[in-house]
C-alpha positions as CSV (number, residue, x, y, z in Angstrom):
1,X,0.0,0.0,0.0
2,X,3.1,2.1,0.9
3,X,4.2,1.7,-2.8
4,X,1.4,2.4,-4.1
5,X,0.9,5.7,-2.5
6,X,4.6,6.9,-3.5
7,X,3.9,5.9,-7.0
8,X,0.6,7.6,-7.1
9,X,2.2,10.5,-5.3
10,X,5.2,10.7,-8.2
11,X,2.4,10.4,-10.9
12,X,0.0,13.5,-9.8
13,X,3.3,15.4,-9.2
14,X,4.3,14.8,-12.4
15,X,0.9,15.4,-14.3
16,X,0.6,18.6,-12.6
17,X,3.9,19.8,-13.3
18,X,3.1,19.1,-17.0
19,X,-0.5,20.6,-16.8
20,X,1.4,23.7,-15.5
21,X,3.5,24.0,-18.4
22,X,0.9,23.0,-20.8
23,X,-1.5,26.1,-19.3
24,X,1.4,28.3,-19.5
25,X,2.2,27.4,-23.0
26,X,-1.2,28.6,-24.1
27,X,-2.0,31.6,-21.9
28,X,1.0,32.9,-22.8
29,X,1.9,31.7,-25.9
30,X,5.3,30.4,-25.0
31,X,7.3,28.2,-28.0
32,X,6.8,24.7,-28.0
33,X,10.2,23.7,-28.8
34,X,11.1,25.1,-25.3
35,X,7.8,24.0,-23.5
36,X,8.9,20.5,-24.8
37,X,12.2,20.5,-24.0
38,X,11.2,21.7,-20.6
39,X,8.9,18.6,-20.1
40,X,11.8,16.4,-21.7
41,X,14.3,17.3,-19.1
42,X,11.6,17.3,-16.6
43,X,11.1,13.5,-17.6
44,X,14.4,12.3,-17.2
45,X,14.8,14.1,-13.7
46,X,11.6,12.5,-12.5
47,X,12.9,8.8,-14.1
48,X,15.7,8.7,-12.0
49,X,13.4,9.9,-9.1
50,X,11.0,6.8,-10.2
51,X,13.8,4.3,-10.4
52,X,15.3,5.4,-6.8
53,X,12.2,5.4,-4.8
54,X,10.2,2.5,-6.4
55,X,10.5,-1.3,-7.0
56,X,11.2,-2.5,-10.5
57,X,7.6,-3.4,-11.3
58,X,6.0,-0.3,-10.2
59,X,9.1,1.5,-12.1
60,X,8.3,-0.6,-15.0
61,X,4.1,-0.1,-14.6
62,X,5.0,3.7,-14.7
63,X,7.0,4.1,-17.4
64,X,4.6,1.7,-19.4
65,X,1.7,3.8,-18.7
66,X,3.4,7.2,-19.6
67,X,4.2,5.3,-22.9
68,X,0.4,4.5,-23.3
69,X,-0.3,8.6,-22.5
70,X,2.3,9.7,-25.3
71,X,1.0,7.5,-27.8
72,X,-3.1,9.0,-26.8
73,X,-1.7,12.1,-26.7
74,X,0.1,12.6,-30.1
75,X,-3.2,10.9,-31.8
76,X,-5.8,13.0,-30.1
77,X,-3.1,16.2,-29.8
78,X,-3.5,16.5,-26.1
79,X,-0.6,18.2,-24.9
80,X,0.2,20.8,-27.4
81,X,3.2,21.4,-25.1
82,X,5.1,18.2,-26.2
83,X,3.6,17.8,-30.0
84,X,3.0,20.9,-31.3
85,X,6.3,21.9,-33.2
86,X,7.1,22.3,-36.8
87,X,10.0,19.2,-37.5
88,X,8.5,15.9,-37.5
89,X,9.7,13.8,-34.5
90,X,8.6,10.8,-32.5
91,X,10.9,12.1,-29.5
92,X,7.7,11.6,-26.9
93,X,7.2,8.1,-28.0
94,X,10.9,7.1,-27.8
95,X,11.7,8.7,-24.7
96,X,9.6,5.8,-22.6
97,X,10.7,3.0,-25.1
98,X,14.4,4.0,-24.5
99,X,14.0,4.0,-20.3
100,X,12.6,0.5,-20.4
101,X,15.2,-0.4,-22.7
102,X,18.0,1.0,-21.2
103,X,16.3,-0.3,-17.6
104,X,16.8,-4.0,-19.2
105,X,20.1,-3.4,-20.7
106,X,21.3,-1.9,-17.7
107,X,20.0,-4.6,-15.5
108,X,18.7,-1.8,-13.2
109,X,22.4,-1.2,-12.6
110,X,22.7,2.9,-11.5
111,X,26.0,2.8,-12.3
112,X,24.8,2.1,-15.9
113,X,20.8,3.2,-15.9
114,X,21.9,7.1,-14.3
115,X,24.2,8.5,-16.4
116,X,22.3,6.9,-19.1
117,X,19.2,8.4,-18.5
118,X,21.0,11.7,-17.6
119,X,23.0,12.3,-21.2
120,X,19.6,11.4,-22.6
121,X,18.0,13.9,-20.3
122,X,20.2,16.9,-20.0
123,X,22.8,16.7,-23.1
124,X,20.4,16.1,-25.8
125,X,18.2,18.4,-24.1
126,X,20.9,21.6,-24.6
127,X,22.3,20.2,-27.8
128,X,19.1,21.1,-29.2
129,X,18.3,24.4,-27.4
130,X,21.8,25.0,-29.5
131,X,19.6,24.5,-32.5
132,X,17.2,26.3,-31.2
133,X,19.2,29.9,-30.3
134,X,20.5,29.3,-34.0
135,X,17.4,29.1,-35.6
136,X,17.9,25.7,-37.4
137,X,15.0,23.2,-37.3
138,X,17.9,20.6,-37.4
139,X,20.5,19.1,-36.4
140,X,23.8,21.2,-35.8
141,X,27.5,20.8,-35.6
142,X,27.2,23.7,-32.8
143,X,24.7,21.2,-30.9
144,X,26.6,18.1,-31.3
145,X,29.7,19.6,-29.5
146,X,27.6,20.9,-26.6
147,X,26.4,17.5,-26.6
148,X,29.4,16.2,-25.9
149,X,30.6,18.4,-23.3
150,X,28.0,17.8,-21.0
151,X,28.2,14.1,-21.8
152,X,31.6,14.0,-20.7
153,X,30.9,15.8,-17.9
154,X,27.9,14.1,-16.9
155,X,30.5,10.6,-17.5
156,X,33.1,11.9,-15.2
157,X,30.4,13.3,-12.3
158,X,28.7,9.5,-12.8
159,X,31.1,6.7,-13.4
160,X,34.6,5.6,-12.0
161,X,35.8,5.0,-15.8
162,X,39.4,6.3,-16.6
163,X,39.5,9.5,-18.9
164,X,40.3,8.1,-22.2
165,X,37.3,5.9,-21.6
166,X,34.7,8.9,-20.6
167,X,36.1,10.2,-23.7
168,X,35.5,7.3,-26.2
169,X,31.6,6.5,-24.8
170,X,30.6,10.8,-25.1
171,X,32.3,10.7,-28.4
172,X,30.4,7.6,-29.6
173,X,27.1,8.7,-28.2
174,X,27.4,12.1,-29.9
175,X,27.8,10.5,-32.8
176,X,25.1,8.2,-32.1
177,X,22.9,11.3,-31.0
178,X,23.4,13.1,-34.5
179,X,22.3,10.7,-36.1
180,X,19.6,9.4,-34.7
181,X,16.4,10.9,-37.3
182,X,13.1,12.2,-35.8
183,X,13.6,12.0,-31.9
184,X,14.9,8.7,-32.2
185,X,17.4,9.7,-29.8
186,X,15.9,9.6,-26.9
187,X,16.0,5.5,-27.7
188,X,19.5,5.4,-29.0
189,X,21.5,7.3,-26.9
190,X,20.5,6.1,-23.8
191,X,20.6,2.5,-24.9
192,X,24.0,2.8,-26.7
193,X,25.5,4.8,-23.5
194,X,24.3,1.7,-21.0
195,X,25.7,-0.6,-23.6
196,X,29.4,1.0,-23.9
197,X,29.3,1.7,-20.0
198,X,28.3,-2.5,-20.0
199,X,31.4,-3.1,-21.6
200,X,34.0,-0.8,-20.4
């Protein structure tokens, strides 16, 4: 019952953080792009609050059902604060697919899962705000380096690996991150960061 309550607790926190944003969107007309990215960094802080407080299957039930509410939400347009923004992307449906993914890969490891869930959260997060302040709907070379800056640093501030490593992992998953067409990202990178971090 305990459980159950935090987990309900974390869920209305979350909603009504989003709800916030999502009135404030539309009573003052704020971008989407940065409404989205605010709920996308958002996300990723409240996953790793998820995984740390709850047991793996009400982890796993949570993430689930948030995937059920994306996929709802781009069909019926719900939450203008996520969808509505010019460049086609899937970013809201991968995000969810790429923390169970990365949860199994990592075998609910924080050593792995965290910093994982973190570059997803915070360097893709700036890398496109570097878009953004440029005015490109895409990708840019401008983004990709701030990617990997905070990759690294996220790597050094998270994992025990020896510098040349921390270097070869944010370089890979910057690559990986540039790459990676119509929000895919938020699948790739955090499953390709937990698979490298497996290995090393």
């Amino acid at each position: 019952m305990e459980t159950f309550l935090v987990a309900l607790g974390l869920s209305v926190g979350y909603l009504a953080v989003v709800l916030a944003i999502e009135f404030l969107k539309r009573k003052r007309r704020i971008s989407s792009e940065i409404t989205r990215r605010l709920i996308h960094i958002f996300s990723g802080i409240c996953t790793v609050l998820d995984y740390s407080l709850l047991s793996s299957a009400w982890f796993i039930a949570l993430i689930t059902l948030s995937l059920v509410v994306m996929v709802i939400s781009q069909r019926f347009g719900w939450f203008s604060s996520i969808h509505d923004v010019k460049r086609r992307t899937y970013g809201e449906i991968f995000l969810p697919l790429g923390t169970l993914a990365t949860y199994g890969i990592s075998q609910a490891r924080p050593e792995i899962f965290i910093p994982s869930i973190f570059i997803m959260t915070f360097a893709d997060s700036f890398a496109g705000l570097t878009s953004d302040m440029l005015r490109k709907e895409r990708k840019v070379v401008q983004g990709s380096i701030v990617f990997f800056v905070i990759a690294f640093l996220l790597l050094i501030e998270n994992t025990h690996l020896p510098l040349g490593h921390i270097l070869m992992v944010a370089l890979v998953v910057t690559l990986v991150e540039r790459f990676s067409p119509l929000g895919t990202d938020n699948l790739t990178v955090p499953v390709a960061t937990a698979l490298l971090l497996l290995t090393l």
